[in-house]
GURONU-957837 format. One line per 4 residues: number of its first residue (from 0); their letters; for each residue y, x, z negated of N, C-alpha, C. Coordinates in steps of 0.2 Angstrom, whole numbers, padded with zeros to 4 digits. Each point is the difference from the previous one (the first is absolute). Last residue first. Example, Ala and Ser with C-alpha at 12.3 -4.5 7.8 and 13.67 -1.06 7.14 Angstrom:
BEGIN
1	sa	-0011,0064,-0035,0006,0004,-0001,0005,-0004,-0003; -0028,0002,0000,0006,-0004,0000,0006,0004,0000;
REM end
This chain:
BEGIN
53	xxxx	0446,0449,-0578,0006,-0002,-0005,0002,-0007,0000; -0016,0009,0015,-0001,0003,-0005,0005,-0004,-0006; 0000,-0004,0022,-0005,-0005,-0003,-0003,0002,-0006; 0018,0011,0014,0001,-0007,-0004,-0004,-0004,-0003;
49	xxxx	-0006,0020,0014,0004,0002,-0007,0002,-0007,-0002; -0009,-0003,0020,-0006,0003,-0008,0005,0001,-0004; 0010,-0006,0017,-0003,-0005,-0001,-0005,0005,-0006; 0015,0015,0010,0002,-0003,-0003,-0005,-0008,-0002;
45	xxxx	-0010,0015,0015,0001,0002,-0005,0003,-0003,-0006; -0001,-0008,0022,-0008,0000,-0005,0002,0001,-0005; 0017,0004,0015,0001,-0008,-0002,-0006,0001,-0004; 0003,0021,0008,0004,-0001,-0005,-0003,-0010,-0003;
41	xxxx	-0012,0007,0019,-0001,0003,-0009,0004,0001,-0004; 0005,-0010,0022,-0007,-0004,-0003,0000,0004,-0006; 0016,0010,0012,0003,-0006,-0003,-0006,-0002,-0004; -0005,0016,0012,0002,0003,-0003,0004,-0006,-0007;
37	xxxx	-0012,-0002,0022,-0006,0002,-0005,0005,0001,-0007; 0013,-0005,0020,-0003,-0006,-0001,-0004,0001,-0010; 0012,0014,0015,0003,-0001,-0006,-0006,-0004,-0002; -0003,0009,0023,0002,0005,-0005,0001,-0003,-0009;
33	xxxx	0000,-0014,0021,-0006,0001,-0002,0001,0006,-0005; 0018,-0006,0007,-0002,-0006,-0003,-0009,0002,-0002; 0012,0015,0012,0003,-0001,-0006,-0003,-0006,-0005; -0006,0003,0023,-0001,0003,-0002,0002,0001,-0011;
29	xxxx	0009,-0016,0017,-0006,-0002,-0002,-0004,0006,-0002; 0021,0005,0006,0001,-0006,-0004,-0010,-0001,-0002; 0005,0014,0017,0004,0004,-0007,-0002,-0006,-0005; -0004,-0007,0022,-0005,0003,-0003,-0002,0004,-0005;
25	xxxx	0020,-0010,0009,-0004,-0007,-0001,-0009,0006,-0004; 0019,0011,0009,-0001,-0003,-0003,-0002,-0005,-0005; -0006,0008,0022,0003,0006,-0005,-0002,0000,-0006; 0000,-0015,0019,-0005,0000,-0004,-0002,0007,-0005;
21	xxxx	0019,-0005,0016,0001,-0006,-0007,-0007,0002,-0003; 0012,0019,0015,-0005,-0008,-0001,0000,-0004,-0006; 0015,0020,0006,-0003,-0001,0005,-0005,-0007,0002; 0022,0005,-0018,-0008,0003,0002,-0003,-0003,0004;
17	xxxx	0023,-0003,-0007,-0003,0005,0006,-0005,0000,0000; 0005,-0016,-0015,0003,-0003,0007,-0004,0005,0003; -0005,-0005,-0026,0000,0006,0005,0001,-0003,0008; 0006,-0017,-0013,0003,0006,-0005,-0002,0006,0007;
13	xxxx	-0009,-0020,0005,0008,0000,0003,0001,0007,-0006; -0022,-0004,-0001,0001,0002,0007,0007,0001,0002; -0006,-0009,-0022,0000,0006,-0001,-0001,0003,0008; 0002,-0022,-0003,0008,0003,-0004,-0002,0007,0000;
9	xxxx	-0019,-0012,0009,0007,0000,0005,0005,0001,-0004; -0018,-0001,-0013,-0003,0003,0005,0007,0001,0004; 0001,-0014,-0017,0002,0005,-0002,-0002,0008,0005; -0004,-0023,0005,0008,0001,-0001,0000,0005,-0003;
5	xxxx	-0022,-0005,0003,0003,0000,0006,0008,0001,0000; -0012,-0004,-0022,-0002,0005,0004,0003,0003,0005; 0004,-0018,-0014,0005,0003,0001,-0003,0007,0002; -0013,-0020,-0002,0003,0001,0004,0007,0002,0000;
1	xx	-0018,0001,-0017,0000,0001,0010,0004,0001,0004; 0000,-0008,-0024,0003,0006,0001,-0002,0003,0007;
REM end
């Protein structure tokens, strides 16, 4: 999964063109990524308990 980092990096630099810097976006992207991260971990925890019940 790495290495659709950098391609996903430059697909989101060609989407936002006008903006000014590439590190705009790039820093949307990893910000987001830091954002959900916690979010996914305790859904994914979550549903693994619940299965261990049933």
């Amino acid at each position: 999964m790495t290495g659709y980092v950098p391609v996903g990096f430059e697909f989101a630099a060609e989407i936002t063109y006008p903006e000014p810097e590439e590190g705009t976006s790039s820093g949307l992207l990893n910000g987001a990524a830091q954002a959900f991260s916690p979010v996914i971990f305790i859904l994914k925890t979550t549903a693994n308990l619940l299965l261990l019940f049933f």
